[in-house]
C-alpha positions as CSV (number, residue, x, y, z in Angstrom):
1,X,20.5,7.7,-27.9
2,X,16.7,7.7,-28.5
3,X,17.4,5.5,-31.6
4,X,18.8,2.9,-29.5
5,X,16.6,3.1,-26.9
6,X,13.8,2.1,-29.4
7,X,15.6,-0.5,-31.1
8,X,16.4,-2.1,-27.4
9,X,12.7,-1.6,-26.5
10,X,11.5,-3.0,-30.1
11,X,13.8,-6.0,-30.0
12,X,13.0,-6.9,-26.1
13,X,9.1,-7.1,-27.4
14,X,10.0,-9.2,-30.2
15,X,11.8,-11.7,-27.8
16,X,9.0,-11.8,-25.4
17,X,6.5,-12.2,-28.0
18,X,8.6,-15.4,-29.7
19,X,9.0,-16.4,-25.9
20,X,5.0,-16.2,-24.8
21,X,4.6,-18.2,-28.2
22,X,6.8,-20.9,-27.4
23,X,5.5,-21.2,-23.9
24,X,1.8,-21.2,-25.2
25,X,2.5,-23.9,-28.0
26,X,4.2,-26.1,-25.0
27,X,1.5,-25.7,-22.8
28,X,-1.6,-28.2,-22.8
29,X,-3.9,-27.5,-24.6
30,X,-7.3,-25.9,-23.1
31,X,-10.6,-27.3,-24.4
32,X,-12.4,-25.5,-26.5
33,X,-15.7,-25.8,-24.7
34,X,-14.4,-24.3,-21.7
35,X,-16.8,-21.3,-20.8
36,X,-14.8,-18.4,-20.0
37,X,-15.8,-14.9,-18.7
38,X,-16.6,-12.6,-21.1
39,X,-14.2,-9.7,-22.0
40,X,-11.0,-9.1,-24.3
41,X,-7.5,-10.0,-24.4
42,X,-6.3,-6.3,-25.8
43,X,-3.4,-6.2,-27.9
44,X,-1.0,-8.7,-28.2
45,X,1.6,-8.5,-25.2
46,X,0.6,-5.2,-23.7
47,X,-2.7,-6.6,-23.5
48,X,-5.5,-4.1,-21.6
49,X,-2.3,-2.6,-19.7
50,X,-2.0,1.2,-21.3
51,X,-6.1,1.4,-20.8
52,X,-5.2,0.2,-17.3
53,X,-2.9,2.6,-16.5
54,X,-4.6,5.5,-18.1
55,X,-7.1,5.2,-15.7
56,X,-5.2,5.3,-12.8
57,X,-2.9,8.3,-14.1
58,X,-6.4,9.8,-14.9
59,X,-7.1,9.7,-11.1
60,X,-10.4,7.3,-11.9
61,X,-9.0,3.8,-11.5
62,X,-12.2,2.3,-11.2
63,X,-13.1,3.5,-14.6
64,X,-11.4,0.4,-16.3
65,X,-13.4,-2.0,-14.6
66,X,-16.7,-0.1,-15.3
67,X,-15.7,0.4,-18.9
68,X,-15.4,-3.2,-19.3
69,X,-18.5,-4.0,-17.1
70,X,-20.2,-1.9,-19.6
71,X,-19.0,-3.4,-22.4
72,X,-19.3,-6.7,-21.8
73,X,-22.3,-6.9,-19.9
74,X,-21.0,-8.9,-17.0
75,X,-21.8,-7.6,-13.3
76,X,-19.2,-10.1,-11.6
77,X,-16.2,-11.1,-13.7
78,X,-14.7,-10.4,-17.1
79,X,-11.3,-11.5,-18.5
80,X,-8.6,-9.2,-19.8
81,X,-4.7,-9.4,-20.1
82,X,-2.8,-6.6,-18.3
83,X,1.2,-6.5,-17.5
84,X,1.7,-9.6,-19.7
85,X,-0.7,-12.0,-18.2
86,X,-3.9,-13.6,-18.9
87,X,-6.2,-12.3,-16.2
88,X,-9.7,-12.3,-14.6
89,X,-11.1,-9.4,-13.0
90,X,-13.8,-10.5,-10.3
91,X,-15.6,-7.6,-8.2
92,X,-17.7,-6.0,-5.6
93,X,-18.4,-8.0,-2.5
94,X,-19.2,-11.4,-3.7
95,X,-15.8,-11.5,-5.6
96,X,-14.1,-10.0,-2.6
97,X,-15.5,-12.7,-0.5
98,X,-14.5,-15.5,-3.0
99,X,-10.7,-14.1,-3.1
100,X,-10.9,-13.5,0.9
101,X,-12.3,-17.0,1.6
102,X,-10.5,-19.3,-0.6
103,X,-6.9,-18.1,-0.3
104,X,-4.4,-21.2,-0.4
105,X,-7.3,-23.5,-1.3
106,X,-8.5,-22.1,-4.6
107,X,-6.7,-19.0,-4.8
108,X,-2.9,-18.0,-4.1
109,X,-1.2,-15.0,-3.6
110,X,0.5,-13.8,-6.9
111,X,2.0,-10.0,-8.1
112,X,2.7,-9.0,-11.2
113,X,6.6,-10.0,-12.4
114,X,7.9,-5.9,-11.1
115,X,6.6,-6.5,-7.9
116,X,7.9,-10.2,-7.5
117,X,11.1,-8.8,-9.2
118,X,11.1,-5.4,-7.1
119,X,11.0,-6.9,-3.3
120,X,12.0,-10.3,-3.7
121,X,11.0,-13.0,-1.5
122,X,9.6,-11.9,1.4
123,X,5.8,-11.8,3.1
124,X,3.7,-10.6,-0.5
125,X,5.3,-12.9,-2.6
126,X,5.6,-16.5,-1.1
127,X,2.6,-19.0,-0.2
128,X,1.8,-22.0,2.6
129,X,3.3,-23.0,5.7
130,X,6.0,-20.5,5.0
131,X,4.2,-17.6,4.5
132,X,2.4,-18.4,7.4
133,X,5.3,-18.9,9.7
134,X,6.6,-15.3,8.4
135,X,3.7,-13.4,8.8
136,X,3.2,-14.8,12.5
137,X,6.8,-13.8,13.2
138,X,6.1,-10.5,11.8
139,X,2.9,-10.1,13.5
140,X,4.3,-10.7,17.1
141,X,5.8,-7.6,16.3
142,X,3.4,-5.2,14.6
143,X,0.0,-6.6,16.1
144,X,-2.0,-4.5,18.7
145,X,0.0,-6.4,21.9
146,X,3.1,-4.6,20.2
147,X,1.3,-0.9,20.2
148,X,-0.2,-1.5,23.7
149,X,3.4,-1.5,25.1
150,X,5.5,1.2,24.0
151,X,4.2,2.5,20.0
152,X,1.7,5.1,20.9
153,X,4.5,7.0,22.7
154,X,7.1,6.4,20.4
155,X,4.7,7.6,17.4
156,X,4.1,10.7,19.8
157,X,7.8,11.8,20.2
158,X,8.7,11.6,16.7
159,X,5.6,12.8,15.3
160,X,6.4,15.9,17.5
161,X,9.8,16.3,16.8
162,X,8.8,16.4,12.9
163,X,6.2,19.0,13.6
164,X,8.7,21.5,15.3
165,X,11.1,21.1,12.8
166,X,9.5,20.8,9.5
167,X,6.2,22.9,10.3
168,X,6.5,25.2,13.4
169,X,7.2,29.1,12.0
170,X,6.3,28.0,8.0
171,X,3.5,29.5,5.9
172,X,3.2,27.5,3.5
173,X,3.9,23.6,3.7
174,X,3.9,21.0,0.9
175,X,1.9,18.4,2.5
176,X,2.8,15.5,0.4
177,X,6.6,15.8,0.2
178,X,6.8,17.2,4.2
179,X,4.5,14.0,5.4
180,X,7.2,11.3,3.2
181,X,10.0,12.7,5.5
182,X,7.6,12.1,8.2
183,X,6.4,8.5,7.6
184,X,9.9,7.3,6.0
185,X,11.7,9.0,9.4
186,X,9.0,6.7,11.8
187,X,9.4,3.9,9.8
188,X,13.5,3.9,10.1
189,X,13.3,4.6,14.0
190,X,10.5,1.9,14.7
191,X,11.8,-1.1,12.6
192,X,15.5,-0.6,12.4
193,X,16.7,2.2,15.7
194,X,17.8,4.5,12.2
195,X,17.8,8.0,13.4
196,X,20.4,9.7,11.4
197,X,18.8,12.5,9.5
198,X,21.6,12.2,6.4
199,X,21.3,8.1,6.4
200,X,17.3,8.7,6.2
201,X,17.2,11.1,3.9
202,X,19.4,9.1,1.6
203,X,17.2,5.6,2.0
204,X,14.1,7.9,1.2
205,X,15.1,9.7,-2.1
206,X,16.1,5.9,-3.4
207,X,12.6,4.6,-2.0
208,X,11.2,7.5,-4.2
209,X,12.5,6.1,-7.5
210,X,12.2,2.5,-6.0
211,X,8.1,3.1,-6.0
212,X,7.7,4.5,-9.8
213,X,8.5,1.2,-11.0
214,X,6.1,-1.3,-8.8
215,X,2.9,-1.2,-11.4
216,X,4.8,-0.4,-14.9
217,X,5.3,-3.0,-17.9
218,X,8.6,-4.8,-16.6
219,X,11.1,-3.1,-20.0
220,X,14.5,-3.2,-18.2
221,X,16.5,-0.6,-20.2
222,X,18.3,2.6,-19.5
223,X,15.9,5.4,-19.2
224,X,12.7,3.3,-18.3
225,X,10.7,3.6,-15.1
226,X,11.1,-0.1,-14.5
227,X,14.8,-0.2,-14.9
228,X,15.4,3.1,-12.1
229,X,13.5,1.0,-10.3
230,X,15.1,-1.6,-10.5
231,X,18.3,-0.1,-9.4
232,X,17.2,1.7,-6.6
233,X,15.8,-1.7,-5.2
234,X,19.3,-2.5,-5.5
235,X,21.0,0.4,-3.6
236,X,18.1,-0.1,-1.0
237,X,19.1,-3.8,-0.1
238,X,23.2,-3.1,0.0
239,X,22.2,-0.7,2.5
240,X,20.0,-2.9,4.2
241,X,22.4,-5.5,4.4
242,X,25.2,-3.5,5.9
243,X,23.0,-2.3,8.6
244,X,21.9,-6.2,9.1
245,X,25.3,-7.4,9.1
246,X,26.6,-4.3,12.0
247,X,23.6,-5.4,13.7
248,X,24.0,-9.4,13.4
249,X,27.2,-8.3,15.7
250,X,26.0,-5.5,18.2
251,X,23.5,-8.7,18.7
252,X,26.0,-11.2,19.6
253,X,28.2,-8.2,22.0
254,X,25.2,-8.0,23.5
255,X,25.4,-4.2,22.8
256,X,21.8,-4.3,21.7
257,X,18.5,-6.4,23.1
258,X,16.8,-9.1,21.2
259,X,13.7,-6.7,21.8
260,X,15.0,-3.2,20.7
261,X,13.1,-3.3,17.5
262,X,11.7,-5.2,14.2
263,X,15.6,-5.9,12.5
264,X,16.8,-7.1,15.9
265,X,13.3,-9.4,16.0
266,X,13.8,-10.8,12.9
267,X,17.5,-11.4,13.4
268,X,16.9,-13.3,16.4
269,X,13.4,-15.4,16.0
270,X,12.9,-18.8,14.5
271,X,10.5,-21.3,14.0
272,X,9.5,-25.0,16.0
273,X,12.8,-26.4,13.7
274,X,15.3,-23.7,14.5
275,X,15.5,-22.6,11.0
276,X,15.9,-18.5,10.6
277,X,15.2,-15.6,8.1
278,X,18.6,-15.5,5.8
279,X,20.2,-12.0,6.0
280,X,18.8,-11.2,2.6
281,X,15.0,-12.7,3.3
282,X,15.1,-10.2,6.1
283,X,16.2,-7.5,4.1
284,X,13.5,-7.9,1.6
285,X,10.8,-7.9,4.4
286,X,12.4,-4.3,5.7
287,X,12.3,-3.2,2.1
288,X,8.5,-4.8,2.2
289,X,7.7,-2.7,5.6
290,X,9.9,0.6,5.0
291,X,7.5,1.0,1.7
292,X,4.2,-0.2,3.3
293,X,5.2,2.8,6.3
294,X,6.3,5.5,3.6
295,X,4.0,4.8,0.9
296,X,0.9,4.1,2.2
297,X,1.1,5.8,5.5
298,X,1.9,9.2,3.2
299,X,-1.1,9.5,0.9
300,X,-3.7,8.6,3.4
301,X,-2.2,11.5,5.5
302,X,-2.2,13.6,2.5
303,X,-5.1,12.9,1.3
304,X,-6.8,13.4,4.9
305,X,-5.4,16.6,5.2
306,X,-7.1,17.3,1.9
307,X,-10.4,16.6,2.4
308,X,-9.8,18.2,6.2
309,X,-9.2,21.4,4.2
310,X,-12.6,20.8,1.9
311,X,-14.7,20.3,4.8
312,X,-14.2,22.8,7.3
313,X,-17.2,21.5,9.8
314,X,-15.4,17.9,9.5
315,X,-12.9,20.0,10.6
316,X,-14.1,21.1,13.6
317,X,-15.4,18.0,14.9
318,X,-12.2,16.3,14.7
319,X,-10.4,18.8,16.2
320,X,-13.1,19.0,19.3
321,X,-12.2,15.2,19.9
322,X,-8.6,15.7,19.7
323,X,-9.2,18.5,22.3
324,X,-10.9,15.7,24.6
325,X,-8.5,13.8,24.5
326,X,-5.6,16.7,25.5
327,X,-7.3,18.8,27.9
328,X,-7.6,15.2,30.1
329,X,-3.5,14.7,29.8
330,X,-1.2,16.5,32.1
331,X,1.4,19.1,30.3
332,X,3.7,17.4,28.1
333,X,2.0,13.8,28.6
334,X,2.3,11.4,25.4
335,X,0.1,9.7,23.5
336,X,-0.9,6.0,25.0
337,X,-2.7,3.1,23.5
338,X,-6.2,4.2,25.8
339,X,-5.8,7.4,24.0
340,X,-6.2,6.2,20.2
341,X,-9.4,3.9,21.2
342,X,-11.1,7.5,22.3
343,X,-10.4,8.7,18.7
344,X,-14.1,7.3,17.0
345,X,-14.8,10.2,15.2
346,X,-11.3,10.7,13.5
347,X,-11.1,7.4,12.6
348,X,-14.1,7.2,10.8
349,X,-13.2,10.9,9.0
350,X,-9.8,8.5,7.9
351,X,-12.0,5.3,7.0
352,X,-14.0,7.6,4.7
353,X,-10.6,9.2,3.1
354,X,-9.4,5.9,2.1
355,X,-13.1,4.6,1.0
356,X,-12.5,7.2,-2.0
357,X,-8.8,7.1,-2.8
358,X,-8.0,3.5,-1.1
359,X,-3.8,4.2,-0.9
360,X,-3.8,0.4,-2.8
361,X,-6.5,0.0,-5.6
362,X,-6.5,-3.8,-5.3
363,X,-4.3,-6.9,-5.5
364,X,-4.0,-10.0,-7.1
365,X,-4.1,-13.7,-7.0
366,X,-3.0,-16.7,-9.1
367,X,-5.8,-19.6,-9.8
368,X,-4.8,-22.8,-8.2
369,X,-6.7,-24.9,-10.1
370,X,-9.8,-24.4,-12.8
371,X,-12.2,-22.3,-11.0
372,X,-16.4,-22.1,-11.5
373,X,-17.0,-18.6,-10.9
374,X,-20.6,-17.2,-11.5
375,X,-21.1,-19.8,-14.4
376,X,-17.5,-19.2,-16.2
377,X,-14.7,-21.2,-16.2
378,X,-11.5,-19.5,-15.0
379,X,-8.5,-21.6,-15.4
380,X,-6.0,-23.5,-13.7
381,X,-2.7,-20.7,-13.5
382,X,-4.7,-17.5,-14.8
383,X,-4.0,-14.7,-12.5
384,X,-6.9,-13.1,-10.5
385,X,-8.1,-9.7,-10.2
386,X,-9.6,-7.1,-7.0
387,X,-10.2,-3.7,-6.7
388,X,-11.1,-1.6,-3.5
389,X,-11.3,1.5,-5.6
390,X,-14.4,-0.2,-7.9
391,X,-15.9,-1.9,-5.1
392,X,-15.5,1.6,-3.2
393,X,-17.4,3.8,-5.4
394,X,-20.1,1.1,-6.6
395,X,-23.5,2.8,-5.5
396,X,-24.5,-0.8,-4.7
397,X,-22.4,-0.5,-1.9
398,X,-22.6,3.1,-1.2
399,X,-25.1,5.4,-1.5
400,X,-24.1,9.1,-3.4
401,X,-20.5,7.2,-3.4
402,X,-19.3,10.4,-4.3
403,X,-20.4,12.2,-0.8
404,X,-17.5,12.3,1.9
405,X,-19.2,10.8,4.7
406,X,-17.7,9.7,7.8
407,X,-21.1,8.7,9.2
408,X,-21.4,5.5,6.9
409,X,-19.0,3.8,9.4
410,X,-21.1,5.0,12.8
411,X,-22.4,1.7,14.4
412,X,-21.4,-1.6,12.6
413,X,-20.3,0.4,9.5
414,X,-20.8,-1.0,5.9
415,X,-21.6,-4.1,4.7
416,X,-19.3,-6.8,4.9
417,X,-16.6,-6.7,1.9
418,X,-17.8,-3.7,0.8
419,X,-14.9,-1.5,2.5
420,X,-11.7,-3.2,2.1
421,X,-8.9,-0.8,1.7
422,X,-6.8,-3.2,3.8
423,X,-7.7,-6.2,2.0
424,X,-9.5,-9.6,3.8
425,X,-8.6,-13.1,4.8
426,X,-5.1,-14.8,5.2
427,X,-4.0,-11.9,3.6
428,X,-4.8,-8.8,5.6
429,X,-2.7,-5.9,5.4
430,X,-0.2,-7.0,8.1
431,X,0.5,-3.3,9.2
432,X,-2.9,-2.5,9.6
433,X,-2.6,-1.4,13.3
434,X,0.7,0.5,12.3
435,X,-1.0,2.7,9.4
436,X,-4.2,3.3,11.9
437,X,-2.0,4.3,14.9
438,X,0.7,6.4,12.8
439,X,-2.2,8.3,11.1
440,X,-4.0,9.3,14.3
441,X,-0.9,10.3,15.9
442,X,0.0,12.5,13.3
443,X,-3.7,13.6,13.0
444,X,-3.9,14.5,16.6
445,X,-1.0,16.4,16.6
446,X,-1.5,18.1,13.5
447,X,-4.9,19.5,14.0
448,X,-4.2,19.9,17.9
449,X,-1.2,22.8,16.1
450,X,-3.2,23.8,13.0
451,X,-5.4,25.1,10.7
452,X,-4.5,24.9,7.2
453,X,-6.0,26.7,3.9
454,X,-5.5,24.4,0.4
455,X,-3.7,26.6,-2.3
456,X,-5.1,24.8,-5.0
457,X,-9.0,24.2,-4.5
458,X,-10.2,20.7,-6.4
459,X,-6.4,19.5,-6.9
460,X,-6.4,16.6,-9.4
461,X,-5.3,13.3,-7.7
462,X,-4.0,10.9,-10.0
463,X,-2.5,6.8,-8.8
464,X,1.2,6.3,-9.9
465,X,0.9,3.7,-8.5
466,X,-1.1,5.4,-5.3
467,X,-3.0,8.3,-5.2
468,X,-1.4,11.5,-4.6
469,X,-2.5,15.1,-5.4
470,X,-0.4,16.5,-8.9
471,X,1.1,19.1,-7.0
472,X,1.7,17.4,-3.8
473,X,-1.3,19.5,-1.9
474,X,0.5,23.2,-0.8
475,X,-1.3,24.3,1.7
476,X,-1.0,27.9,3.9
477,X,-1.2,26.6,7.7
478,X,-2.2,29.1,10.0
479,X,-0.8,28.1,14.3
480,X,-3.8,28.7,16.6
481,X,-3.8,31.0,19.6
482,X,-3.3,30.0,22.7
C-alpha cells in the first residue's frame, strides 16, 4: 500500500512539474531587466512551502518571514514560491496598508488552489461587483444592526445551556475540544435554526477533517491530508444541500419567516436585477461561515482561557467587570447589546490574545497588474503575501512584543495597520462583530462560573492551520462560592 502511495505521489509531481513547464514556456515572456524583490524560489515545485509550514507547526509562524528578512536584507518585501506559486511576501504596516488600500484596483483577492478547491465559490474566493453584492447581502445579516436586535440574547442562552451541560459538576475540562462543541453548536443554531445534538455533532467531526486540509500542498490521494479534506468538504455540502432544499420548501408553506435566520436570508434575498444565490453558492457561503464560527471563534477562546490561567491578576480584573455588569441585571436577565459595549477591559484582554496567536496568520492576494513596490517590480498575476503574526510581534510595532499586555489598546490603541488580526479594507473579516460578541458571551459566562488551574504550564501552541495548544489546554476548573 505504501509502495503505491509513493508511486501515485511521485508520478502526480512529475505531471505537475511537465504541466508548470508547459505553462511557463507558453507564457510571455518577462523582461530580463525587470527588478524584482530579492529572495528565493526554493526547490522546484514545493518551492519555500515545507520551511513555511515548519514554522507554523513549530508554533513561530512569523519566523519564516524573519528568516528571509534576514537573509536577504529586505525590510519590506522579498519573493519566494510557497503551495505551488510564485509569490511576494510584503509586511508590517506599510505593506498592510498597500494590500488594504488597493484591493480591486491593484490587488485582488486570491487563496491558494486547497482553499479555492475546499469552499468553492463563495464570499473569499470571487472578486468585483459580485463579491460586493454578496458580502452586502451577507452583512445585512451579521453587521452590528443584526446583534442589536436579538444576538446578544441568543449567544446568552446557548452559551448557558453549553455551560450546564458540558462544564457544570466536571473537574477537569479539555478546553479546546469542549469550546469546538460550543462554537460549532452556536454557529448551527444562529445561521441555519440546527439544534439537533446528533445532526451537530455529526457536521462537526466532518468540519474537523474538513480544516486539516485548508493550508497543505493540494496531493489528492488516498491517505493525504488534502484528499480527507477534500472528502469531508464533500459530505459537508450534501448535507448542506438537503437542509437547503427542506428549507427552500418550509419557505414557500410559509412554515418558516424570511427573517428566522442566515439560510432562510440567503434563500430569500436578491439583488436590484432579481438574480439569487444558487442553492449550491449558498451552501458554500454556510460552509464559509460554519468554519469562520467553529474555527476561529475556538482558538481565540482557547487561547484566552490560556493566558487567563497564566495571569491570574488579568484574571481578576476581568472577572470584576463581568461582575459589574451582573450584579446590575435582575436574576436570570440575559445578555443585551448595551451589555457587551460595558466590556472595555475584556475586550482589550481578547485584542491582546489574538495580537500574539492572531487565529489567521495572514492572507493573500493576486497582482492585477505589474506592481512598483518599494523599488521592485512585482508582476502582473504573481500572488501576494500578509502576515498578522509578523506584523504582530515586530518590536517596531510593539514594544517587548513578547509581554501580554492588554493596556496597549487603552485609548486609541496601536498604530494604524499594526493590529490586524481581522484583516483591513474591502476585505474585512465579515464576521468580525460575530467572533467579538460570541467571545465575550462566552467570556462573561465563563469567568462569571469559574476559576480554572492549567494542567500543563507553558503548553506548546503550534498553527495547523490555526493556533491551538498540542494537547488541547486541560485545565482543573474549580465553581466559586456563592
Amino acid at each position: 500500500m505504501i509502495q503505491i502511495l509513493l508511486t501515485s505521489v511521485l508520478l502526480f509531481i512529475i505531471s505537475y512539474i511537465l504541466w508548470n513547464v508547459y505553462r511557463t514556456r507558453n507564457r510571455k515572456s518577462v523582461k530580463n531587466n525587470i527588478n524584482l524583490p530579492p529572495g528565493s524560489f526554493g526547490w522546484p515545485l514545493i518551492g519555500e512551502t515545507l520551511a513555511f509550514l515548519r514554522a507554523n507547526w513549530d508554533g513561530v509562524p512569523e519566523r519564516f518571514i524573519q528568516e528571509r528578512i534576514d537573509k536577504h536584507g529586505s525590510s519590506l518585501v522579498f519573493k519566494t514560491s510557497l503551495l505551488g506559486d510564485r509569490m511576494a511576501v510584503l509586511f508590517g504596516p506599510a505593506g498592510n496598508k498597500f494590500l488594504f488600500g488597493n484591493e480591486n484596483k491593484l490587488v485582488g483577492v486570491w487563496w491558494p488552489y486547497p482553499v479555492r478547491k475546499l469552499f468553492g465559490k463563495c464570499l473569499i474566493t470571487i472578486r468585483g461587483d459580485e463579491a460586493k453584492w454578496m458580502r452586502k447581502m451577507l452583512l445585512s445579516y451579521l453587521g452590528p444592526d443584526a446583534f442589536v436586535t436579538h444576538y446578544a440574547a441568543t449567544m446568552d442562552v446557548v452559551t448557558r445551556r453549553h455551560i450546564e451541560v458540558h462544564w457544570r459538576g466536571k473537574e477537569v475540562v479539555n478546553v479546546y475540544q469542549t469550546v469546538k462543541l460550543y462554537a460549532f453548536e452556536l454557529a448551527c443554531c444562529l445561521f441555519m435554526s440546527l439544534e439537533e445534538p446528533n445532526h451537530i455533532a455529526k457536521l462537526g467531526s466532518l468540519f474537523n477533517i474538513f480544516l486539516k486540509g485548508i493550508i497543505e500542498l493540494p496531493i489528492n490521494f488516498p491517505g493525504t491530508r488534502f484528499y480527507n479534506s477534500n472528502k469531508a468538504a464533500a459530505a459537508i455540502r450534501a448535507e448542506l444541500m438537503t437542509i437547503i432544499k427542506a428549507r427552500r420548501v418550509e419557505l414557500e408553506e410559509g412554515k418558516v419567516s424570511s427573517s428566522q435566520d442566515l439560510l432562510s436570508h440567503l434563500l430569500t434575498s436578491s439583488d436590484e436585477n432579481g438574480r439569487c444565490l444558487s442553492e449550491k453558492e449558498i451552501a458554500n457561503n454556510i460552509l464559509l461561515l460554519l468554519f469562520a464560527g467553529h474555527d476561529t471563534s475556538t482558538v481565540s477562546i482557547t487561547l484566552l482561557m490560556k493566558c487567563l490561567g497564566e495571569h491570574p491578576d488579568v484574571y481578576n480584573k476581568v472577572l470584576a467587570e463581568q461582575l459589574q455588569i451582573s450584579d446590575a441585571k435582575e436574576a436570570g436577565e440575559l445578555l443585551k447589546w448595551e451589555d457587551i459595549q460595558k466590556m472595555k477591559y475584556s475586550w482589550n484582554v481578547i485584542s491582546e490574545v489574538m495580537r500574539l496567536n492572531p487565529p489567521v496568520t495572514g492572507a493573500y492576494r493576486e497582482a492585477l497588474v505589474d506592481i512598483e513596490y518599494a523599488g521592485y517590480t512585482i508582476p502582473k498575476g504573481w500572488k501576494l503575501h500578509w502576515s498578522a503574526s509578523s506584523t504582530h510581534t515586530d518590536k517596531d510595532n510593539f514594544e517587548d512584543p513578547a509581554w501580554f499586555d492588554p493596556s496597549r489598546f487603552d485609548g486609541s490603541g496601536p498604530t494604524p495597520f499594526t493590529f490586524v488580526p481581522f484583516g483591513g479594507g474591502p476585505r474585512m473579516c465579515l464576521g468580525k462583530e460575530f467572533a467579538r460578541l460570541e467571545v465575550l458571551a462566552f467570556l462573561h459566562n465563563i469567568v462569571t462560573n469559574f476559576k480554572w488551574d492549567l494542567l500543563i504550564p507553558n503548553e506548546k501552541i503550534k498553527y495547523d492551520p490555526m493556533p491551538t495548544p498540542t494537547k488541547g489546554l486541560p485545565i482543573r476548573i474549580h465553581p466559586h462560592q456563592i
